[in-house]
Biopython code that builds the backbone (N, CA, C, O; Angstrom):
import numpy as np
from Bio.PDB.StructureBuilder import StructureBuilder

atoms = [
    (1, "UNK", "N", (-6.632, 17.253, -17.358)),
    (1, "UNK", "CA", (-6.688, 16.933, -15.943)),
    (1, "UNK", "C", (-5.270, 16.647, -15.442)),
    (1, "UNK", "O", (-4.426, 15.827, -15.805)),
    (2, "UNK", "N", (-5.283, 17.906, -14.170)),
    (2, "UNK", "CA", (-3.448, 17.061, -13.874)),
    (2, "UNK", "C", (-3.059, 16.025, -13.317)),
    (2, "UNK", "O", (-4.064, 15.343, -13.116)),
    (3, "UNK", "N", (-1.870, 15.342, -12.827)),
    (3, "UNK", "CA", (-2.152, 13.778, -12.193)),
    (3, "UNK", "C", (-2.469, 14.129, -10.714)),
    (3, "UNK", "O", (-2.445, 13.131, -9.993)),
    (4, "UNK", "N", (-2.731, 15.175, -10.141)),
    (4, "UNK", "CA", (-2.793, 15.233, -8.758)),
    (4, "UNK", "C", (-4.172, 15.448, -8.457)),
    (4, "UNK", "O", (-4.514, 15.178, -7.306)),
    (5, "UNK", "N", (-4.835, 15.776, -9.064)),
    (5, "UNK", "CA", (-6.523, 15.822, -9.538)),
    (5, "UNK", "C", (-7.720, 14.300, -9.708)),
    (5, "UNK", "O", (-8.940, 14.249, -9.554)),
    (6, "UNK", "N", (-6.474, 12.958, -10.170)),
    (6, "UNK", "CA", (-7.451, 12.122, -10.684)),
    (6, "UNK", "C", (-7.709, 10.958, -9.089)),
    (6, "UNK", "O", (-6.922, 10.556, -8.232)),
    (7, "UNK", "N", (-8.893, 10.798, -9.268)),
    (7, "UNK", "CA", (-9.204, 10.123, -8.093)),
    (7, "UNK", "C", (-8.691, 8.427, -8.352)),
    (7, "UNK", "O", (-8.555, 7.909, -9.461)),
    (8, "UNK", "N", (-8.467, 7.778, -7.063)),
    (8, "UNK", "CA", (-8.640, 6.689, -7.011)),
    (8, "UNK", "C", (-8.724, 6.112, -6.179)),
    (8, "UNK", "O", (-8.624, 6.583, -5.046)),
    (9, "UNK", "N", (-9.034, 4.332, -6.536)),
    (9, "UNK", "CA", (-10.033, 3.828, -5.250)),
    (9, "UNK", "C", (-8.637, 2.476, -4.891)),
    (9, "UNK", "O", (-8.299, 1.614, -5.703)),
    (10, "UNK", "N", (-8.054, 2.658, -3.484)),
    (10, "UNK", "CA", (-7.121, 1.324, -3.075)),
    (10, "UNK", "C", (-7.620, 0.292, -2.337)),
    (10, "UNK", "O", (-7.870, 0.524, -1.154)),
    (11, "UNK", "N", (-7.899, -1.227, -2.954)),
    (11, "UNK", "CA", (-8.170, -1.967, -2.660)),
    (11, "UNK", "C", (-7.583, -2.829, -1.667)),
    (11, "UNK", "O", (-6.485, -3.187, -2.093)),
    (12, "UNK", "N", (-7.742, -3.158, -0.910)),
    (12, "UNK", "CA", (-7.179, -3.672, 0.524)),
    (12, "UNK", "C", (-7.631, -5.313, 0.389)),
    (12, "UNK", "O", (-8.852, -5.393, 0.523)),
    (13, "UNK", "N", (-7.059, -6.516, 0.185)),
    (13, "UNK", "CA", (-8.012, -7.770, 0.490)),
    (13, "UNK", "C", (-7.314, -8.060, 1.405)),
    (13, "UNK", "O", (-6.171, -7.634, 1.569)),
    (14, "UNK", "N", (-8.056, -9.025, 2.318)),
    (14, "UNK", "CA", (-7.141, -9.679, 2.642)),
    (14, "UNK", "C", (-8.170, -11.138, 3.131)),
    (14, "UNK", "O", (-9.257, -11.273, 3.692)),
    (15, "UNK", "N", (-6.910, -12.258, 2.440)),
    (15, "UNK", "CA", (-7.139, -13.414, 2.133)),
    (15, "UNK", "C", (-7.854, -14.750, 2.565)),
    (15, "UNK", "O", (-8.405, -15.653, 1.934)),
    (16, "UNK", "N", (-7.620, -14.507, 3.897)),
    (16, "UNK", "CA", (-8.161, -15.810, 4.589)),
    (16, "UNK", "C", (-10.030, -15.707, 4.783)),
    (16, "UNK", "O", (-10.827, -16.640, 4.687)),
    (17, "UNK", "N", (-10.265, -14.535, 5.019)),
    (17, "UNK", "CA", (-11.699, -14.338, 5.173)),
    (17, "UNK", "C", (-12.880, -13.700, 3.983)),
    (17, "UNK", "O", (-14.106, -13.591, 4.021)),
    (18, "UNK", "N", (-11.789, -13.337, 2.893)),
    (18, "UNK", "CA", (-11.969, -12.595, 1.683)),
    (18, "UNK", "C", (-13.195, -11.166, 2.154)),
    (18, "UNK", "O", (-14.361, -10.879, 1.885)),
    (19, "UNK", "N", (-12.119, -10.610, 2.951)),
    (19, "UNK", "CA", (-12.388, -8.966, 3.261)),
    (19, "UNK", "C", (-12.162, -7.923, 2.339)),
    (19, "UNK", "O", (-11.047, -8.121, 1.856)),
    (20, "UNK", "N", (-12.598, -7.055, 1.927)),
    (20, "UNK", "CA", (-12.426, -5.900, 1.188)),
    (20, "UNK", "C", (-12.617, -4.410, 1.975)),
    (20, "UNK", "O", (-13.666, -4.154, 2.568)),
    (21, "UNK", "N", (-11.625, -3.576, 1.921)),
    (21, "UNK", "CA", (-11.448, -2.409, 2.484)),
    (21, "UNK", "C", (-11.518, -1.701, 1.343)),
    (21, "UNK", "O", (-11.476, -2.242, 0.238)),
    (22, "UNK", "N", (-11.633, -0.397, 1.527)),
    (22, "UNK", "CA", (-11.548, 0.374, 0.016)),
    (22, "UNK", "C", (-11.600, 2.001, 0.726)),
    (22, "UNK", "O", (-12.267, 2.520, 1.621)),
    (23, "UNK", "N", (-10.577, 2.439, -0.149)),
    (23, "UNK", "CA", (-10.050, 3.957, 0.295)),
    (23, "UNK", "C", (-9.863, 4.727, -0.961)),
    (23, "UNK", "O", (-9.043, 4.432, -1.831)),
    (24, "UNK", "N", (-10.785, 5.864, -0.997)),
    (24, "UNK", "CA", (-10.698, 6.621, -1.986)),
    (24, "UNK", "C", (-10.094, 8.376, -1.691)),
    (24, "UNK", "O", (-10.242, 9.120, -0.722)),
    (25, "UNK", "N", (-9.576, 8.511, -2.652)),
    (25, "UNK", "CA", (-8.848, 9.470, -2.900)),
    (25, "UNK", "C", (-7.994, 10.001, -3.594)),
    (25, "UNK", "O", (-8.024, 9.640, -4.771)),
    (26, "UNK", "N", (-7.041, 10.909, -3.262)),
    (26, "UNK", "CA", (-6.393, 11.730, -4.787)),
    (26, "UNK", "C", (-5.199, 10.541, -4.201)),
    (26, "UNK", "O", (-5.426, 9.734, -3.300)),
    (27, "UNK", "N", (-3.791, 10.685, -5.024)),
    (27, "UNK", "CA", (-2.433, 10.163, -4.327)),
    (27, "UNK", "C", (-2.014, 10.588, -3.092)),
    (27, "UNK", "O", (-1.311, 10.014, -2.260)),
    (28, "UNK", "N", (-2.695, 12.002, -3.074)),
    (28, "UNK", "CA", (-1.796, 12.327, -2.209)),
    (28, "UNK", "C", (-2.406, 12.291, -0.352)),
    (28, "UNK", "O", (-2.005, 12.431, 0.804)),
    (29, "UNK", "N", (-3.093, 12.127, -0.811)),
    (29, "UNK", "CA", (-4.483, 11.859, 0.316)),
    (29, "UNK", "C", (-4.330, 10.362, 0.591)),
    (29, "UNK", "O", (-4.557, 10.070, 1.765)),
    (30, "UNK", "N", (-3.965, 9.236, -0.295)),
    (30, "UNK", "CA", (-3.818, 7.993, 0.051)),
    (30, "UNK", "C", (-2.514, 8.002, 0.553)),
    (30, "UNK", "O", (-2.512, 7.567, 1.705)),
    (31, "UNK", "N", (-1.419, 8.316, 0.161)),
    (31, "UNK", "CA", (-0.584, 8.047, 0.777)),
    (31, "UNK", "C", (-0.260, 8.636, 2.822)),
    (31, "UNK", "O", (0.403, 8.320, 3.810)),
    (32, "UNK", "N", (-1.361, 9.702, 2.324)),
    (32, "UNK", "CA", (-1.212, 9.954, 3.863)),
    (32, "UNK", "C", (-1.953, 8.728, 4.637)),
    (32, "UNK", "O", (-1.436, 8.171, 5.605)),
    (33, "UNK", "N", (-3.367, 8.332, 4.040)),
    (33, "UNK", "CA", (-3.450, 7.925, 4.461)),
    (33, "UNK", "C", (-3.232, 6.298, 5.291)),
    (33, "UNK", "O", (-3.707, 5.787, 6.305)),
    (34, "UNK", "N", (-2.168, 5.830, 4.143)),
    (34, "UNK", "CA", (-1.848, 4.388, 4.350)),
    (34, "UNK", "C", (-0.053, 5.019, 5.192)),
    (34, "UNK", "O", (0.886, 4.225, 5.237)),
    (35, "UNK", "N", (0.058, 6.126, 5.619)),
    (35, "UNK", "CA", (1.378, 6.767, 6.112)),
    (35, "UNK", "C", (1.665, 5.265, 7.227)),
    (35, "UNK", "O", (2.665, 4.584, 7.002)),
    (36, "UNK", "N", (0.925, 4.959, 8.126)),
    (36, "UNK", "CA", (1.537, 4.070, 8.795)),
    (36, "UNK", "C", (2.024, 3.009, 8.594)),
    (36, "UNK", "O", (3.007, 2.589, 9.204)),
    (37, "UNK", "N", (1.197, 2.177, 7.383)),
    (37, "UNK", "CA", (1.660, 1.041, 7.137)),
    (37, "UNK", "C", (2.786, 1.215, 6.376)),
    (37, "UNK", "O", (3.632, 0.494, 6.905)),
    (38, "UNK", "N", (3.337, 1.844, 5.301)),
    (38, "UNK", "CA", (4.710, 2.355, 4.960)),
    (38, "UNK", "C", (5.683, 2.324, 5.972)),
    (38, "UNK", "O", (6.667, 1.585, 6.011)),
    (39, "UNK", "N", (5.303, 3.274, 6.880)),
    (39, "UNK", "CA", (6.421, 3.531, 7.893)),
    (39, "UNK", "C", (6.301, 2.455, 8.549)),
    (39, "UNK", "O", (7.369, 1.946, 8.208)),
    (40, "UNK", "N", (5.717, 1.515, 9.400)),
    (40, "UNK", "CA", (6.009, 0.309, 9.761)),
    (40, "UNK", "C", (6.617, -0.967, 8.492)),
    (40, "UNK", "O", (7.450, -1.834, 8.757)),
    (41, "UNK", "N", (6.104, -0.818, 7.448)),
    (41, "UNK", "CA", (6.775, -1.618, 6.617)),
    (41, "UNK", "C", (8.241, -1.491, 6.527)),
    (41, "UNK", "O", (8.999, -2.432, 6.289)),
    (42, "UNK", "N", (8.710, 0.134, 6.799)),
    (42, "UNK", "CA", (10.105, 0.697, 6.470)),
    (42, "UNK", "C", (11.078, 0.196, 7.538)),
    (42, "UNK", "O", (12.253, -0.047, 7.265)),
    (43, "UNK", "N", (10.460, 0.019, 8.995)),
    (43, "UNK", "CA", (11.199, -0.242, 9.881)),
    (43, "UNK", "C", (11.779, -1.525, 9.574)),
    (43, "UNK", "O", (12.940, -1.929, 9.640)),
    (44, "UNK", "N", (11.039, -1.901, 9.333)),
    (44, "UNK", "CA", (11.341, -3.850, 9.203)),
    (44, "UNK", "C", (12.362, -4.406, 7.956)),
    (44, "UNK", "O", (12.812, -5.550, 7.891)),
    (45, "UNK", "N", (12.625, -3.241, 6.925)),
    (45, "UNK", "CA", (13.315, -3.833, 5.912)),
    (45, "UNK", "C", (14.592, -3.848, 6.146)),
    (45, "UNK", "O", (15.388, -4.166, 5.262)),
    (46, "UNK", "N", (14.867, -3.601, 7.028)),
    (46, "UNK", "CA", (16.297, -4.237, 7.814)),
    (46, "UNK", "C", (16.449, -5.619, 7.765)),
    (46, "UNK", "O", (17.547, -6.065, 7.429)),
    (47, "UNK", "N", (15.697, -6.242, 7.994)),
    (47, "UNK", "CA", (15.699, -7.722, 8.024)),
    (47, "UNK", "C", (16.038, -8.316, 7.124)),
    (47, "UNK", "O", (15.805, -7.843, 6.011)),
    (48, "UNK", "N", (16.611, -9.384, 7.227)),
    (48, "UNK", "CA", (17.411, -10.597, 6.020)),
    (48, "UNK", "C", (15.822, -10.744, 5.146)),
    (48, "UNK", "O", (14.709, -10.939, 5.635)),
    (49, "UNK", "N", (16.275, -10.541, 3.489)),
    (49, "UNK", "CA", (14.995, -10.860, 3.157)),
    (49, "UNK", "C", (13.471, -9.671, 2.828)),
    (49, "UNK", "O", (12.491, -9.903, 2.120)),
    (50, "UNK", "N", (13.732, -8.644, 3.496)),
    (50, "UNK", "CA", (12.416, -7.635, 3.670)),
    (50, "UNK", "C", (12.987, -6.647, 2.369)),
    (50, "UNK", "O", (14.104, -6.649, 1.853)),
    (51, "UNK", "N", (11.915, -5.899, 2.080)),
    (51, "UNK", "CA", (12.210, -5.416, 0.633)),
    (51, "UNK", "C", (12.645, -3.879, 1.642)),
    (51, "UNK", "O", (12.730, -3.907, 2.869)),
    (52, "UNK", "N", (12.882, -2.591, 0.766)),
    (52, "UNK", "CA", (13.053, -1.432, 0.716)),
    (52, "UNK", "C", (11.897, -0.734, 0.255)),
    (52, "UNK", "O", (11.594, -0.775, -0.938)),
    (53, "UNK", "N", (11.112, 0.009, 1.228)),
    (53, "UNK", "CA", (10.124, 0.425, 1.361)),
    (53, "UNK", "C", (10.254, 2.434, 0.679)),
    (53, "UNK", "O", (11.297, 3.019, 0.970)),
    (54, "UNK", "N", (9.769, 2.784, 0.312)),
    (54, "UNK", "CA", (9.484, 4.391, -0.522)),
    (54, "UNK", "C", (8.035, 5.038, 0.196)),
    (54, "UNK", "O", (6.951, 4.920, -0.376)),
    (55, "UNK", "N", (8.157, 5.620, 1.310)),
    (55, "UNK", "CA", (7.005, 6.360, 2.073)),
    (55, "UNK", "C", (6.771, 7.183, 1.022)),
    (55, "UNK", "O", (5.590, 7.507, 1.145)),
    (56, "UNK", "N", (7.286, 7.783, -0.082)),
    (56, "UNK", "CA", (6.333, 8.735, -0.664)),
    (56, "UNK", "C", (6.147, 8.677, -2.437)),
    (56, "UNK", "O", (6.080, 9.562, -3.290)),
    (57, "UNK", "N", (6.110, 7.419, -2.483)),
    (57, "UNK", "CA", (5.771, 6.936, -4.467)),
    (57, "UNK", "C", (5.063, 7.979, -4.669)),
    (57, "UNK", "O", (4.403, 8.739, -3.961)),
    (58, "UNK", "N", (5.437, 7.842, -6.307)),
    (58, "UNK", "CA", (5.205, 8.625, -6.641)),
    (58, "UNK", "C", (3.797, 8.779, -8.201)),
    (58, "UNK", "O", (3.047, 9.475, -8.886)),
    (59, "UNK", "N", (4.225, 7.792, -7.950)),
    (59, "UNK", "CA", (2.434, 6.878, -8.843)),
    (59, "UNK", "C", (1.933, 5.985, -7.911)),
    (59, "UNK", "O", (2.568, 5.507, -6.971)),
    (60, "UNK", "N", (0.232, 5.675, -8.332)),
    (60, "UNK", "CA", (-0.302, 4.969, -7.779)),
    (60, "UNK", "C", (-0.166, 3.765, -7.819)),
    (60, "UNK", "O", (-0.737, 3.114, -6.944)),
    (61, "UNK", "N", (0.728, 2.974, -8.967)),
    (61, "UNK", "CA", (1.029, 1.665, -8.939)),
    (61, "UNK", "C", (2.129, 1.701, -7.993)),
    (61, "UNK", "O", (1.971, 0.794, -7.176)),
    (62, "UNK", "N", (3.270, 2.437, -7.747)),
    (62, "UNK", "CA", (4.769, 2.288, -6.956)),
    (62, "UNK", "C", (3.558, 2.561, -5.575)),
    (62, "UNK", "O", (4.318, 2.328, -4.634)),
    (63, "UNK", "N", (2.643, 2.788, -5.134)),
    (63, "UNK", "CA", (2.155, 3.009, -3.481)),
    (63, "UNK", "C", (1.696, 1.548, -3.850)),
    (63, "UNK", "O", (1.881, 0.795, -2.894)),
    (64, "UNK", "N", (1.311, 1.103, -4.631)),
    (64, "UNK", "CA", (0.275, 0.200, -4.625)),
    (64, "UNK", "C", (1.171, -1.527, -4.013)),
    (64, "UNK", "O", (0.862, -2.431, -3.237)),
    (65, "UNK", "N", (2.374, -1.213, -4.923)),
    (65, "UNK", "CA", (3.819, -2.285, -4.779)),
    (65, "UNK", "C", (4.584, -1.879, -3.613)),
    (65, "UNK", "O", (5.572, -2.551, -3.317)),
    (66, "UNK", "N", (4.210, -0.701, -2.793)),
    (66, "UNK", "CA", (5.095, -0.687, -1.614)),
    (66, "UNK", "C", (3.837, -0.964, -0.518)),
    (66, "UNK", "O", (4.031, -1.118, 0.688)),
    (67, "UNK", "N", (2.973, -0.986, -0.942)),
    (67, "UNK", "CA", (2.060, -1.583, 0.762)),
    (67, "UNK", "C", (1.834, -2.733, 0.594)),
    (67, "UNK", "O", (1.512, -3.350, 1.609)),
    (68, "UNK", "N", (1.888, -3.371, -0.482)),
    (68, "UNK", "CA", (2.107, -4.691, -0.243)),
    (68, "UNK", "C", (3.328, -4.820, 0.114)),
    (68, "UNK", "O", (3.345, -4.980, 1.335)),
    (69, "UNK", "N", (4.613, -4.836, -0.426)),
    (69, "UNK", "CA", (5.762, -4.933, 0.433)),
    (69, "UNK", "C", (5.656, -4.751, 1.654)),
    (69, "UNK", "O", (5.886, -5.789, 2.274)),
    (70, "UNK", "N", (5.353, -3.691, 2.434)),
    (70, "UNK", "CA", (5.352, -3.118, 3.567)),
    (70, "UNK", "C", (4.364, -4.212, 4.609)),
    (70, "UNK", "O", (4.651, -4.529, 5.763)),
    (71, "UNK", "N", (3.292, -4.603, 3.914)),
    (71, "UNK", "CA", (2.390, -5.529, 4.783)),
    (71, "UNK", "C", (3.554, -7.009, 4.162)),
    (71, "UNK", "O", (2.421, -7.265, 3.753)),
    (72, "UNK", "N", (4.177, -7.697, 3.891)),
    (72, "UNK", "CA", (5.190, -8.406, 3.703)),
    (72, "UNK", "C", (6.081, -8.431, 5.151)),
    (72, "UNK", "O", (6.214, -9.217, 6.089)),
    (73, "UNK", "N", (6.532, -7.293, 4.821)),
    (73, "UNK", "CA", (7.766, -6.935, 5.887)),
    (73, "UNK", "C", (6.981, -7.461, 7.420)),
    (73, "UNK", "O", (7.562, -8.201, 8.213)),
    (74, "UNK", "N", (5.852, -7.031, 7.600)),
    (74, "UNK", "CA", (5.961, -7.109, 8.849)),
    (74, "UNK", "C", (5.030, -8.075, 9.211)),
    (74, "UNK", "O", (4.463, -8.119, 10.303)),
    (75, "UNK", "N", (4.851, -8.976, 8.137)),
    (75, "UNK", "CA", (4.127, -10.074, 8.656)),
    (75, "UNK", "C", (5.585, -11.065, 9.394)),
    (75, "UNK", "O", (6.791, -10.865, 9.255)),
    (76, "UNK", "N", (4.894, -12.086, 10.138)),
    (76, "UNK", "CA", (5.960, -12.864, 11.247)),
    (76, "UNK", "C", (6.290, -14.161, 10.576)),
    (76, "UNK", "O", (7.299, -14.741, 10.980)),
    (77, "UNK", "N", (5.464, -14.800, 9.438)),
    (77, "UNK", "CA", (6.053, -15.840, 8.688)),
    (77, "UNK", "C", (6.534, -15.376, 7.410)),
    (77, "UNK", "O", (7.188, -16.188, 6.754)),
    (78, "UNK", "N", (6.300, -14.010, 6.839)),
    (78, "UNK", "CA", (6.771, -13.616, 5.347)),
    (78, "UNK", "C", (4.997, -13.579, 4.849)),
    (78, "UNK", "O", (4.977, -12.621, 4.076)),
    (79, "UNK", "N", (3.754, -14.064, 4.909)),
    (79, "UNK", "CA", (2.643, -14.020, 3.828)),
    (79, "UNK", "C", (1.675, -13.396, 5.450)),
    (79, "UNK", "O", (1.347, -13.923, 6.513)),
    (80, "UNK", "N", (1.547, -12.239, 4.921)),
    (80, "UNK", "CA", (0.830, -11.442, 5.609)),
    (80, "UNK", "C", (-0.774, -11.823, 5.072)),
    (80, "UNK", "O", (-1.469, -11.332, 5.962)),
    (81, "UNK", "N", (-1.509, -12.321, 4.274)),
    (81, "UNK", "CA", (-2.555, -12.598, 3.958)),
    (81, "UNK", "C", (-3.117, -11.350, 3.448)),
    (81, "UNK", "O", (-4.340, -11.389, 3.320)),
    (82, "UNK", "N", (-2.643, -10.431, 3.175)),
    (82, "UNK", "CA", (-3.212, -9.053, 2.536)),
    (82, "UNK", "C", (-2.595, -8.766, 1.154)),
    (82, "UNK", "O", (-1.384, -8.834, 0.940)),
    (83, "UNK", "N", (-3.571, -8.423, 0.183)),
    (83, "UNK", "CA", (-2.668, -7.629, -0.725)),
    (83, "UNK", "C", (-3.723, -6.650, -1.410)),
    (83, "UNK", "O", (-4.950, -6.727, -1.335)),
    (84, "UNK", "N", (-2.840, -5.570, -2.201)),
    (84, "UNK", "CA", (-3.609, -4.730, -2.511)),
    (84, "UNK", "C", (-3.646, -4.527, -3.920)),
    (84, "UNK", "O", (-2.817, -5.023, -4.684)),
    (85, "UNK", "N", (-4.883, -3.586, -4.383)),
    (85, "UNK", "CA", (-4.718, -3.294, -5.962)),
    (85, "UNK", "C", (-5.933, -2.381, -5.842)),
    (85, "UNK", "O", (-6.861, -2.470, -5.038)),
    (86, "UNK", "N", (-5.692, -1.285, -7.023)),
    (86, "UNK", "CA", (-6.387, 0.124, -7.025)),
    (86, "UNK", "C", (-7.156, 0.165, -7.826)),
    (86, "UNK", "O", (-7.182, -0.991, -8.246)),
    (87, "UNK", "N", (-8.163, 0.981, -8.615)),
    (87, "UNK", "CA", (-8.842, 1.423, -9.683)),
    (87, "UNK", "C", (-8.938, 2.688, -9.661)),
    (87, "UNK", "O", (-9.136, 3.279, -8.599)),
    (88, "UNK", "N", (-8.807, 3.367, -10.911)),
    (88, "UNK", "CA", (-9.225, 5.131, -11.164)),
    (88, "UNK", "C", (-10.538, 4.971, -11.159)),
    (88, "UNK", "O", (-11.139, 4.088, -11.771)),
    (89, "UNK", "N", (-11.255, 6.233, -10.132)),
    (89, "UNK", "CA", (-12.630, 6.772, -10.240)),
    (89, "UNK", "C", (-12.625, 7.425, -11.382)),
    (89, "UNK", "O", (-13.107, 7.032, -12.444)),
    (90, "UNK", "N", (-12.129, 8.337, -11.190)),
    (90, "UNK", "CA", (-11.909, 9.973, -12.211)),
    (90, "UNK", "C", (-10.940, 10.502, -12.593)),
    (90, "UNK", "O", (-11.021, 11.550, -13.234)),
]
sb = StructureBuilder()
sb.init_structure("model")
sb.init_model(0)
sb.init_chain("A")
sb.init_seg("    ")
for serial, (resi, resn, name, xyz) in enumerate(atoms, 1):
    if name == "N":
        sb.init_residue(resn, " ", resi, " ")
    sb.init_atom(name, np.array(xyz, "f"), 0.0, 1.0, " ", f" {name:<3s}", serial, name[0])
structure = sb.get_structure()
């Protein structure tokens, strides 16, 4: 199976209300689809403090460590109350 073939599922929480989102798909399909929050995460790492954001990782753990960064960046105190983590379907 090649790596662009194996499915997986990105977990979205977020904290204060203990919400769960969940988005399945190949990498390359997730990354489109989380495309905004990247690119808004990217704008913001200008800031004293904000990490350096990668719109197009290249494993599912490096997407997984840049949308949390990215939801970081653009929270207004630093703890955005979200974080994420994935599982392989297939």
């Amino acid at each position: 199976m090649k790596k662009c073939d194996i499915i997986y599922k990105v977990i979205k929480t977020k904290w204060r209300n203990d919400q769960k989102y969940e988005q399945v798909g190949t990498l390359a399909k997730l990354i489109q689809a989380y495309s905004y929050t990247l690119e808004v995460g990217q704008s913001w790492e200008h800031e004293k403090g904000n990490k350096k954001i990668n719109r197009n990782p290249k494993t599912i753990q490096a997407l997984v460590k840049n949308l949390d960064a990215a939801s970081t960046n653009t929270a207004a105190n630093g703890d955005s109350g979200v974080s994420y983590d994935f599982e392989v379907v297939s």
